[in-house]
N, C-alpha and C positions, 0 to 999 in steps of 0.2 A: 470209717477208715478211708483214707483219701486213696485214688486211684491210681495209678502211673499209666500216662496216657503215652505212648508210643508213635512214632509211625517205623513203618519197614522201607528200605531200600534192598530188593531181589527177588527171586522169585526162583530157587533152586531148593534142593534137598535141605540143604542148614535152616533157611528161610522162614521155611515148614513148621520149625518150631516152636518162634516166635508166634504163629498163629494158633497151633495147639494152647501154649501156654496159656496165651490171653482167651480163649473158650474154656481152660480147662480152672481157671484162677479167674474169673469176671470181674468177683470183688475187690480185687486188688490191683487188675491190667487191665487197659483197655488199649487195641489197634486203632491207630486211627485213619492209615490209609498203606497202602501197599506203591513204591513208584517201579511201573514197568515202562521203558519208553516205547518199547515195541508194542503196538494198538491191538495188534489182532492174540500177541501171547496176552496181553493185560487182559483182552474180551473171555478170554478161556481161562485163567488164573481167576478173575472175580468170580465166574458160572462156579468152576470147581469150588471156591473155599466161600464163594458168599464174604467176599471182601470189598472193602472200595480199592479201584485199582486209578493211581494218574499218573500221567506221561513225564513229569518236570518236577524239578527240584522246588518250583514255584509253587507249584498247587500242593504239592507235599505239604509245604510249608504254612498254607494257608490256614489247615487245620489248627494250626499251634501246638504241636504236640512237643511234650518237656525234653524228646530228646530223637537222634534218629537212631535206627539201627542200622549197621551196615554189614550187608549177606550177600555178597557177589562171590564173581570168579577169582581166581587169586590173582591171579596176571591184571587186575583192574582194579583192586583194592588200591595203589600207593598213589594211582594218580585220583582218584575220587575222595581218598581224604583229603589230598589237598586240596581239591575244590572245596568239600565242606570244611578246612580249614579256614580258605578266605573269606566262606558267607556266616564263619561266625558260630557254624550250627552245633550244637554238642553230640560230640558220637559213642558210639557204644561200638565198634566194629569186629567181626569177626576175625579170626587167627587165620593166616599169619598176616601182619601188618605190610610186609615186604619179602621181597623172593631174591634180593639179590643184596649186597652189602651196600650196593649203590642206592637201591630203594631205600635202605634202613637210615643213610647218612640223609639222602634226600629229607627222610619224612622228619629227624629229630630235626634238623636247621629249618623247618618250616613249621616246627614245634615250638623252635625256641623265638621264630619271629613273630608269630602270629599265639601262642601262649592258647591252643584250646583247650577244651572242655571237651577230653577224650578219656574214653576208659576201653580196654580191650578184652572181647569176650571170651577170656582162655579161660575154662568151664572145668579141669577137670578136677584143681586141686576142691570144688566144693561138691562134686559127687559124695555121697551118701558114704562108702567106704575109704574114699582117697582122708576125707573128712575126718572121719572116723581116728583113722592111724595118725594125723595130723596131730590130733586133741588129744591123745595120749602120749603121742612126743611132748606137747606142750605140756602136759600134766608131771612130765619128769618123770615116766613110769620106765621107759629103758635108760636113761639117764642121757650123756653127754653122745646126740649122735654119730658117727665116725665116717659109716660106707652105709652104700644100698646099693642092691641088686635088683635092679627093675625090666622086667620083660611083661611092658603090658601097652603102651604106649610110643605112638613113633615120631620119631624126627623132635620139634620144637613144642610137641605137648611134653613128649618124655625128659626133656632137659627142660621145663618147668618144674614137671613135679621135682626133679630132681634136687633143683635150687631152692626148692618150696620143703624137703624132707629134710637136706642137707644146713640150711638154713645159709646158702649162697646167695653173694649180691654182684658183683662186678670182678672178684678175684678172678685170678689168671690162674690159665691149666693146660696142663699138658693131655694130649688127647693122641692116643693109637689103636686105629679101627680094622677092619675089614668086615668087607660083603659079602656072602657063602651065597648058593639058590639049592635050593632045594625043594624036590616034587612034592605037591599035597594033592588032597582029597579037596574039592567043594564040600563043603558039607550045607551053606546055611549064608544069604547074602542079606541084603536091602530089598529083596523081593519077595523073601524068606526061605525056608528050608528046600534044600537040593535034594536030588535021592537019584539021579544020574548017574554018580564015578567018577563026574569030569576030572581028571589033573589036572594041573599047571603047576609050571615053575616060579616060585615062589624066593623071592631074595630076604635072607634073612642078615640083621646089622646087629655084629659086635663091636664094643668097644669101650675102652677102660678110662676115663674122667679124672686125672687126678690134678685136685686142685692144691695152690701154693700152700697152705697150712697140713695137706696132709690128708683131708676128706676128699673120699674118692666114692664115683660112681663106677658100678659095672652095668653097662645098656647092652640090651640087645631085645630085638625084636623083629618081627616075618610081619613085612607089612604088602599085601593088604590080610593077609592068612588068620593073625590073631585077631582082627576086630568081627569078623563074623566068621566064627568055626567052631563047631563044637570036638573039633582034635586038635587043637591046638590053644594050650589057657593063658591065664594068665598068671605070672608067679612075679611076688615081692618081697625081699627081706631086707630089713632094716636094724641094724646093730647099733648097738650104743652102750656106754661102759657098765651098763645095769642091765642090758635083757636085750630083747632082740625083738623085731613083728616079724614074723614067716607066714606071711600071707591072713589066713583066718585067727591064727594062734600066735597071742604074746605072754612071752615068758618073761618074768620081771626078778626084782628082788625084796623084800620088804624093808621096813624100818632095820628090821633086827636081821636083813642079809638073809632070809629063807626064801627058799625059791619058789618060784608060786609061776604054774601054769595054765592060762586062761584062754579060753573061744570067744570070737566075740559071734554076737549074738544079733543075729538080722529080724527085724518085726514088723511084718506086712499084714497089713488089717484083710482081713475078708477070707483069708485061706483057708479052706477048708471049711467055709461056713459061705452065709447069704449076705452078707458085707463088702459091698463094692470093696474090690480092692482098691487098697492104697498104701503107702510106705510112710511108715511111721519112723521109725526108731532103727538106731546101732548100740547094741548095749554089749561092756564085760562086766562080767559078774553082776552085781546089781545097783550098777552104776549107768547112766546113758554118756555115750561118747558122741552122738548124732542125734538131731530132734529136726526129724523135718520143718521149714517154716511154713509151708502149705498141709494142713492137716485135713486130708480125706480129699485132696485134689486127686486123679488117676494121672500124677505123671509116671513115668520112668526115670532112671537115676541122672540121666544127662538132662532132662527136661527139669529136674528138681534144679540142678547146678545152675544151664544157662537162666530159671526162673529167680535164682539167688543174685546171679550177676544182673537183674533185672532190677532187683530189689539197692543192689550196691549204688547201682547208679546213681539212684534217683536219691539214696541217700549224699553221693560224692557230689550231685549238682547244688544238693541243697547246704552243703560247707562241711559235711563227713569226711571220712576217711575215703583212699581210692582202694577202689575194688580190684584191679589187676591195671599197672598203668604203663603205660607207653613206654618207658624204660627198658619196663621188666619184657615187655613180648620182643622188644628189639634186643636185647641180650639173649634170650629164648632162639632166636630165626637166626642170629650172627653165632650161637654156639654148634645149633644146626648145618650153616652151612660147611662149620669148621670140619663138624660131624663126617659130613660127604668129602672135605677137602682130604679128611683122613683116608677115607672110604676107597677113593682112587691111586692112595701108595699107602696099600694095606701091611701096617703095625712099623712105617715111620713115624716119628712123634711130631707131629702139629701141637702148635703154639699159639695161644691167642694174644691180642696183644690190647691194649687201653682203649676204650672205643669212647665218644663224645657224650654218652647217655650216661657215664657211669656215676659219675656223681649225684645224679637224680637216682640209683637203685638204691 
C-alpha cells in the first residue's frame, strides 16, 4: 500500500494532529518535516514530538513530499497561501481560508490566476456521525430534505455542515440572527476536566437561514461552551418529506408507508474487554452507515475526519475527486461573516449577494 508522504507548515494545537495521525496510521502516512521559522520554538517542537523541524519553505521542500499542510494562525493563513500559490506547491490548508470578504476575494482571483492544487481541510462533514446522517440522507431514508436545526457547531464549520445536509451550493438567503450571553459552568477544556465552578459569560448565536428555494437552517450555538462541556450537548434534527434524524434516532417510512423508528448504533472495538480500543463502525438496524477507513488505528472522531481529508487529497492530486475545495470553504467564511453582519442588528434581515466562486460550487 503506497504511503502519502506529508510535510506540515505550524506548529500549534490543530498541527498536533497531523503528527498523531501519521504515528497513529504509519502504514499509510508518513511526516516528512515540520517548518517552524523560529529556531529555538523548532529546537523544543522536534525534543517534544521527535520530528524533523526546518526554518524555510526551501528545505520544507527538499524532502519532496506529495503535498503541504497548512496549520497556522488564522490571521496568517491568506497571505501564506498565496505564497504557496506562486511556488506552485499543493496545499491541504486548514479552515478558515480568510477572515475577511476582502481575504476571500483576494485568495479566489489568485486562484483563478495561478489555478492551484488546493483542497481545504474542513473535517467535520466526515466525522464518524456527521457521516453517518449524511449516508442516510443519501440513502433516501427521510426523503426530500427541507430544514435542519443544528446546535453543534460554530460560525463557518456549522454553515458547512449545513449546505452539506441541506444539499446547498451558491443560492442566496436571507439571514436574521442575534447574540444572547449567557453564564455557564467550566465543566471540561483542552487541558481536560475542571471541578472548580468557574463561570463565565458565554455568547450564545441564533439564527434563521432561509434560502431562495425554501430550505432553511435553524443555527445556534454557545461558543466556546459546547465544544468542551459536559452541560451543555449537542443537538441535530434534520426533516425531510419521509422521517426526520433527531440526533441518535431516525424515524423513517417504508416502501408500504409504516413507520419504523430506529437508533443508530456506535461500535468501538475494546470496550469493555482487553482490545485496544478503536472505532469501527456507525450502524441502524443491521445495516452499516459508517466504516472507518483506518481499522484498529486509536484515533478519535476528528482525528478519523482530518485523516480521511488526508486520504482525499492525495486521491484529488492524483486526478480524483476534491475532497472539500476552495469554493466551498470561501462560501462557508462569506456566509459566516454574514452570520455576524446579522449578529450586530439582531433579527433585521441580511442579504447575501452573488459572490465570484460561485460557479466553481
Amino acid at each position: 500500500m503506497e504511503r502519502i508522504r506529508y510535510a506540515l507548515i505550524g506548529s500549534g494545537w490543530r498541527a498536533e494532529f497531523y503528527i498523531r495521525i501519521a504515528r497513529a496510521v504509519p502504514e499509510r502516512f508518513e511526516l516528512s518535516a515540520v517548518l517552524i521559522r523560529d529556531h529555538e520554538k523548532g529546537r523544543l517542537f522536534a525534543e517534544r514530538f521527535r520530528v524533523k523541524v526546518v526554518h524555510t519553505l526551501q528545505e520544507l521542500l527538499l524532502d519532496q513530499p506529495e503535498f503541504v499542510v497548512l496549520a497556522i494562525k488564522r490571521g496568517c493563513v491568506t497571505d501564506y497561501l498565496l505564497q504557496l500559490f506562486k511556488e506552485g506547491v499543493p496545499v491541504l490548508t486548514e479552515t478558515p481560508p480568510g477572515e475577511s470578504e476582502e481575504d476571500l476575494c483576494r485568495l479566489w482571483d489568485a486562484f483563478m490566476t495561478y489555478s492551484p492544487r488546493i483542497q481545504v481541510a474542513e473535517q467535520y462533514y466526515l466525522q464518524p456521525l456527521y457521516a453517518a446522517w449524511y449516508k442516510a440522507i443519501q440513502d433516501g431514508l427521510i426523503g426530500q430534505v427541507q430544514n435542519i436545526s443544528i446546535s453543534a457547531l460554530h460560525g463557518y464549520h456549522g454553515i458547512s455542515m449545513i449546505r452539506h445536509m441541506l444539499g446547498i451550493r451558491g443560492e442566496p438567503c436571507t439571514i436574521h440572527g442575534k447574540r444572547y450571553h449567557f453564564s455557564v459552568t467550566e465543566t471540561y477544556g483542552r487541558e481536560g476536566m475542571c471541578f472548580d465552578g468557574e463561570t463565565f459569560l458565554c455568547p450564545r448565536d441564533r439564527a434563521e437561514i432561509e434560502f431562495e428555494d425554501g430550505r432553511t437552517a435553524f443555527f445556534d450555538f454557545s461558543d466556546p461552551a459546547q465544544y468542551h462541556s459536559f452541560i451543555r450537548t449537542r443537538q441535530l434534527n434534520i426533516q425531510g418529506s419521509r422521517g426526520e434524524i433527531d440526533d441518535l434516532t431516525i424515524r423513517y417510512l417504508t416502501d408500504q408507508n409504516i413507520p419504523v423508528e430506529e437508533n443508530l448504533r456506535r461500535i468501538d472495538l475494546g470496550v469493555y474487554g482487553n482490545q485496544e480500543w478503536s472505532h469501527f463502525a456507525i450502524m441502524l438496524g443491521e445495516g452499516f452507515l459508517y466504516k472507518t477507513p483506518f481499522v484498529n488505528a486509536r484515533l478519535n472522531d476528528d482525528e478519523l475526519a482530518v485523516g480521511s481529508l488526508l486520504l482525499g487529497m492525495h486521491r484529488y492530486l492524483a486526478g480524483g475527486p476534491q475532497v472539500y475545495s476552495l469554493a466551498d470553504a470561501l462560501q462557508d467564511m462569506y456566509l459566516c461573516l454574514k452570520l455576524e453582519e446579522a449578529y450586530r442588528d439582531p433579527f433585521a434581515p441580511v442579504e447575501t449577494e452573488p459572490r465570484p466562486w460561485d460557479d466553481a460550487l
